[in-house]
C-alpha positions as CSV (number, residue, x, y, z in Angstrom):
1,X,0.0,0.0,0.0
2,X,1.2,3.5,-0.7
3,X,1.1,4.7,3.2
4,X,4.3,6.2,3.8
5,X,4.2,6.4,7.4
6,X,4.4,3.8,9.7
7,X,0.5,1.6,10.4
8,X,-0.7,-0.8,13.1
9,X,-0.5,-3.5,10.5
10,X,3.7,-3.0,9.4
11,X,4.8,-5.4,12.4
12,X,2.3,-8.4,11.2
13,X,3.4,-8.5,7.3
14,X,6.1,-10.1,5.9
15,X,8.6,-7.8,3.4
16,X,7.1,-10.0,0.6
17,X,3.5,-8.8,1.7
18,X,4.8,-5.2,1.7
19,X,6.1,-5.7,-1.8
20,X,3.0,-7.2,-3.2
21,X,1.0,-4.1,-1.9
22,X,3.4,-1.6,-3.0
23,X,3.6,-3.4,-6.7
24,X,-0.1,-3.9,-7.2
25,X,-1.5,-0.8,-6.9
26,X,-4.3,-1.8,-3.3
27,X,-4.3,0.8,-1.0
28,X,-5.2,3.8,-2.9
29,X,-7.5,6.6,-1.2
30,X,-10.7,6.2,-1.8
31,X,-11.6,9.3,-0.3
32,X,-14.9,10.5,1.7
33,X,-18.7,11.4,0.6
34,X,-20.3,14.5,0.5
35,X,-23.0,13.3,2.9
36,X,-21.6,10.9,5.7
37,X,-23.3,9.4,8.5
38,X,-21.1,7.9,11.8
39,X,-21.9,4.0,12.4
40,X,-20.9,2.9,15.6
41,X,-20.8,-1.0,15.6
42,X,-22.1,-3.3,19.0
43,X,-20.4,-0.8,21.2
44,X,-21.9,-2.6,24.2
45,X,-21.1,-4.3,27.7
46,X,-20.9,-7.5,26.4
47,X,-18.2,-6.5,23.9
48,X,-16.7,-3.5,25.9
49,X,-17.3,-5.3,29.3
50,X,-18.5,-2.8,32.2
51,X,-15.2,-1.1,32.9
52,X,-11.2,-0.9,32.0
53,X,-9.7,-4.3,32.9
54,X,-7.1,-6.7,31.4
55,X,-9.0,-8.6,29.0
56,X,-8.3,-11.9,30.2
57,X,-9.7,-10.3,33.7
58,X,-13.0,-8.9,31.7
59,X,-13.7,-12.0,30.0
60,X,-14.6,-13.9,33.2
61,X,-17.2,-12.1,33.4
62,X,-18.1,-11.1,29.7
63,X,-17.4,-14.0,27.6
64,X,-17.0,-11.8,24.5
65,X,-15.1,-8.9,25.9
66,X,-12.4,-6.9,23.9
67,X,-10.7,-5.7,27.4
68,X,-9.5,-2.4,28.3
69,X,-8.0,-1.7,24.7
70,X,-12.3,-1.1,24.1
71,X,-12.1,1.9,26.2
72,X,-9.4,3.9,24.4
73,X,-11.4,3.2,21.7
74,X,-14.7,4.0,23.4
75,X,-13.0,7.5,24.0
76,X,-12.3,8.2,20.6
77,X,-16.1,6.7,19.4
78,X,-17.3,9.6,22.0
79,X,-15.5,12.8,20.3
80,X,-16.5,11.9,16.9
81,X,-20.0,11.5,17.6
82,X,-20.3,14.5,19.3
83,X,-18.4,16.2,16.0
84,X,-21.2,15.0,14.0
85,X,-23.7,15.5,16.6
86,X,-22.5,19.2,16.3
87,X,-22.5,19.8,12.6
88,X,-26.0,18.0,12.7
89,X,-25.1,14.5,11.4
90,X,-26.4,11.1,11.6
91,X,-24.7,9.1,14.2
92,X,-26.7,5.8,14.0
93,X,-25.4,2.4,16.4
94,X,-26.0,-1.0,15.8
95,X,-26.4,-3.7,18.7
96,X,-28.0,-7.3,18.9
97,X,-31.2,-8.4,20.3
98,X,-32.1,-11.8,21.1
99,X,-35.6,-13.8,22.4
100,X,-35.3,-14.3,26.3
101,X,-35.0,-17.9,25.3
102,X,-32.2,-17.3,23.6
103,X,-33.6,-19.4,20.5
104,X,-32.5,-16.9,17.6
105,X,-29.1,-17.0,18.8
106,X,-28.6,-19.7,16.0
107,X,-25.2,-19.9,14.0
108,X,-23.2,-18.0,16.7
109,X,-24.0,-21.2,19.3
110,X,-21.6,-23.4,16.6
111,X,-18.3,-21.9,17.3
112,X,-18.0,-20.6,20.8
113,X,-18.4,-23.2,23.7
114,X,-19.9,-20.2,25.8
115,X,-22.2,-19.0,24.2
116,X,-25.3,-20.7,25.6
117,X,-22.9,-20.7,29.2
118,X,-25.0,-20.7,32.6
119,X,-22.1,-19.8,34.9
120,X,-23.1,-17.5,37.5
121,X,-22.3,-13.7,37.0
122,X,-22.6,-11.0,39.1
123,X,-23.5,-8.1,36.8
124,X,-27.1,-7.5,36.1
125,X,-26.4,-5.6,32.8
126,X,-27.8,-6.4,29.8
127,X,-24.4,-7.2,27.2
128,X,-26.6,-5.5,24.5
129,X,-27.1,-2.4,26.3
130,X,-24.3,0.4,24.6
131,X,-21.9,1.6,27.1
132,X,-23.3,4.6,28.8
133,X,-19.8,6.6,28.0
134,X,-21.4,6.7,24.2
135,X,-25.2,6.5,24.8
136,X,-27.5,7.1,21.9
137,X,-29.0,11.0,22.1
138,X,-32.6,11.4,21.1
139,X,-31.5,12.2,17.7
140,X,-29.5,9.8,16.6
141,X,-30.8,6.1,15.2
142,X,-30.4,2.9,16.9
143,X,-30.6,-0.3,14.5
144,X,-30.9,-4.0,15.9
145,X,-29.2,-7.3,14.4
146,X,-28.4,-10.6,15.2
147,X,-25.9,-11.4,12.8
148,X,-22.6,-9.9,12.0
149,X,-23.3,-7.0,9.7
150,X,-25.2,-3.9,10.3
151,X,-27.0,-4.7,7.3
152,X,-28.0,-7.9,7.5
153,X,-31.8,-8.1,8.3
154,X,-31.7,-4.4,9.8
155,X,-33.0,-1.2,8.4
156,X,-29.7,0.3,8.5
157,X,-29.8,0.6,4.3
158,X,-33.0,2.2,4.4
159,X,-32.1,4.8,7.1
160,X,-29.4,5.9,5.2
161,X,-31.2,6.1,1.9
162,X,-34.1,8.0,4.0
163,X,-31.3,10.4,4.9
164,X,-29.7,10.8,1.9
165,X,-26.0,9.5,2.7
166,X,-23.3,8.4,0.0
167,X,-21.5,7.2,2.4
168,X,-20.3,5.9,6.4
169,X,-17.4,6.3,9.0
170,X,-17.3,2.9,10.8
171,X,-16.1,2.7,14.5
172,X,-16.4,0.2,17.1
173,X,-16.2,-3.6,17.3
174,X,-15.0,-6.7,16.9
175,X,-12.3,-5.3,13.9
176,X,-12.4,-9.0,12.2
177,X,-16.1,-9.2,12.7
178,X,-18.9,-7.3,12.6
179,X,-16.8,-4.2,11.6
180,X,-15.3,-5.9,8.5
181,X,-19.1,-7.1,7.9
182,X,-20.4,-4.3,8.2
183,X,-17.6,-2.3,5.8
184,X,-17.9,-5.1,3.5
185,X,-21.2,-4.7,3.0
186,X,-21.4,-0.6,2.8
187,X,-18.4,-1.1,0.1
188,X,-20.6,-3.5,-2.0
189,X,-23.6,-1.1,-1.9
190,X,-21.5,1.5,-3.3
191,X,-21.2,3.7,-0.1
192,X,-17.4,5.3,0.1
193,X,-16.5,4.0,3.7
194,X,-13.8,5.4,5.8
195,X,-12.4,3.5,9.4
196,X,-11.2,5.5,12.4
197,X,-8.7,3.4,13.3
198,X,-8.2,3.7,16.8
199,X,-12.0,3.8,17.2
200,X,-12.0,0.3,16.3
201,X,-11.4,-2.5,18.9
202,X,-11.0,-6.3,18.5
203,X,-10.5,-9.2,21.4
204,X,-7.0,-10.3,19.4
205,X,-4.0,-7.6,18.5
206,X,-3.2,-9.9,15.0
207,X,-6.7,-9.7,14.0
208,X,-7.3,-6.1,14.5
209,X,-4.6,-5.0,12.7
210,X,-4.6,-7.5,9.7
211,X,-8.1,-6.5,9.2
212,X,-8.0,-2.9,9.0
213,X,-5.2,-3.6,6.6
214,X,-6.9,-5.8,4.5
215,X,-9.6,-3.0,4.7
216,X,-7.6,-0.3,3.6
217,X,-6.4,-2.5,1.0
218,X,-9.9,-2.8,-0.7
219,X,-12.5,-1.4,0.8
220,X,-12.1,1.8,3.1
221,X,-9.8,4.2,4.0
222,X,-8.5,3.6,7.7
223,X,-6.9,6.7,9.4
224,X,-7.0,8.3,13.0
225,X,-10.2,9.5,14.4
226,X,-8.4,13.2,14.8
227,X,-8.3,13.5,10.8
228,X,-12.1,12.4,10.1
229,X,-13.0,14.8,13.1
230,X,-10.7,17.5,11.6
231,X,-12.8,16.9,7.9
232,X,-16.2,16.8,9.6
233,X,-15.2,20.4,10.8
234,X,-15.4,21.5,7.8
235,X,-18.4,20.7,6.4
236,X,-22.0,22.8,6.5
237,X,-24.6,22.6,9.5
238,X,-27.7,21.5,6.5
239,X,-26.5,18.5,4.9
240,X,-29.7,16.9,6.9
241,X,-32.6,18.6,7.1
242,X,-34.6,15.4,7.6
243,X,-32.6,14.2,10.5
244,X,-34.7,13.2,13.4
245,X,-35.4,15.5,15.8
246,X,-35.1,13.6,19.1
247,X,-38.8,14.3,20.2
248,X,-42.2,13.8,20.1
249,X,-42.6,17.0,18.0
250,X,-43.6,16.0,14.1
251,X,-41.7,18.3,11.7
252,X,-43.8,21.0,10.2
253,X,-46.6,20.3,8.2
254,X,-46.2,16.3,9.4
255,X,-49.2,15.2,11.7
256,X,-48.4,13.0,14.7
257,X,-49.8,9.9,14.6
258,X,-49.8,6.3,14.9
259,X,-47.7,4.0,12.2
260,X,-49.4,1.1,11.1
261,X,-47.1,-2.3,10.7
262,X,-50.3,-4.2,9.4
């Protein structure tokens, strides 16, 4: 890839690797849209855990936490929302749901043994539940999924197309998983995606960094959080004048009333 400066990724690729990027052209910028939305992927306890701890200390407790290295993360997740939040952007999460009975869990029962776990814990939080450090405002979207992408099954393609966006800044977790999904997927609609590195967070070090350099390769731009912030900043307050509005006021001339699902 054509990245001059040092990345996460240089320590994991071999010279040949290097070579092969350099030589076949991958890596190129992509660039950004003219009307992004922030996506902020499964940033929740059972991913995050409930506090800064070793991971191998979080993950008795939170089978599928990340560890402490979530939190950095979390912190840079925080000032870019609030950057959109302040030019008047879409900041839109994702996090799972499941049946009490844990039924729909499905395909992700096949390849962890503790999944379907009834060790005792002692926390009473929901893992779905987003950290509280990053809580949704009453403007921004929420979208619920069970499987790894944001699109899969979810409305999050028609919530963008309702607000008009040509493309998505991706933060949160895991790096390999539902991030890459979800990138994957925004690349093959034909959004431009960009990554905030270091507002991404994965449970192994060799799989975060492989991935976002596999992304960067061929489907996203990855850079620091500071430099998407530092673009946001220049963009207008009125790219969304159909954003919600975080209450139970209709916009003008739009009654309030009930929304049939029949």
């Amino acid at each position: 890839m054509s990245d001059a400066k040092p990345r996460i990724w240089d320590a994991f690729l071999t010279e040949r690797d290097k070579q092969v990027f350099k030589a076949s052209g991958f890596g190129a910028k992509g660039g950004f849209g003219k009307k992004p939305a922030l996506i902020v992927i499964d940033v929740s306890y059972g991913f995050a855990g409930d506090k800064p701890e070793p991971i191998l200390e979080s993950i008795k407790r939170w089978s599928n936490s990340c560890g402490e290295e979530s939190w950095e993360a979390i912190a840079v997740i925080k000032s870019l929302a609030e950057a959109f939040r302040e030019r008047q952007m879409p900041v839109i999460y994702t996090t799972g749901v499941t049946r009490p009975d844990g039924w729909d869990i499905g395909s992700w029962g096949w390849k962890n043994s503790r999944t379907g776990e009834s060790v005792p814990k002692p926390q009473t939080l929901d893992a779905n539940e987003i950290v509280p450090e990053i809580a949704p405002q009453p403007q921004d979207l929420v979208v619920l999924k069970q499987k790894p992408s944001g699109f899969f099954g979810s409305n999050l393609q028609s919530y963008l197309t309702l607000l008009g966006c040509d493309s998505v800044i991706v933060t949160g977790t895991t790096t390999s998983g539902c991030v890459r999904a979800t990138v994957i997927d925004a690349f093959s609609l034909n959004y431009r995606v960009a990554i905030a590195e270091d507002g991404c967070f994965d449970r192994s070090q060799a799989s975060h960094a492989i991935n976002l350099c596999d992304m960067h390769a061929k489907y996203a731009d990855v850079m620091p959080g500071s430099e998407i912030i530092e673009w946001v900043k220049t963009l207008p307050y009125d790219l969304f004048p159909n954003l919600p509005m975080g209450s139970t006021v209709p916009p003008r001339g739009v009654p309030l009333r009930l929304v049939s699902t029949g």
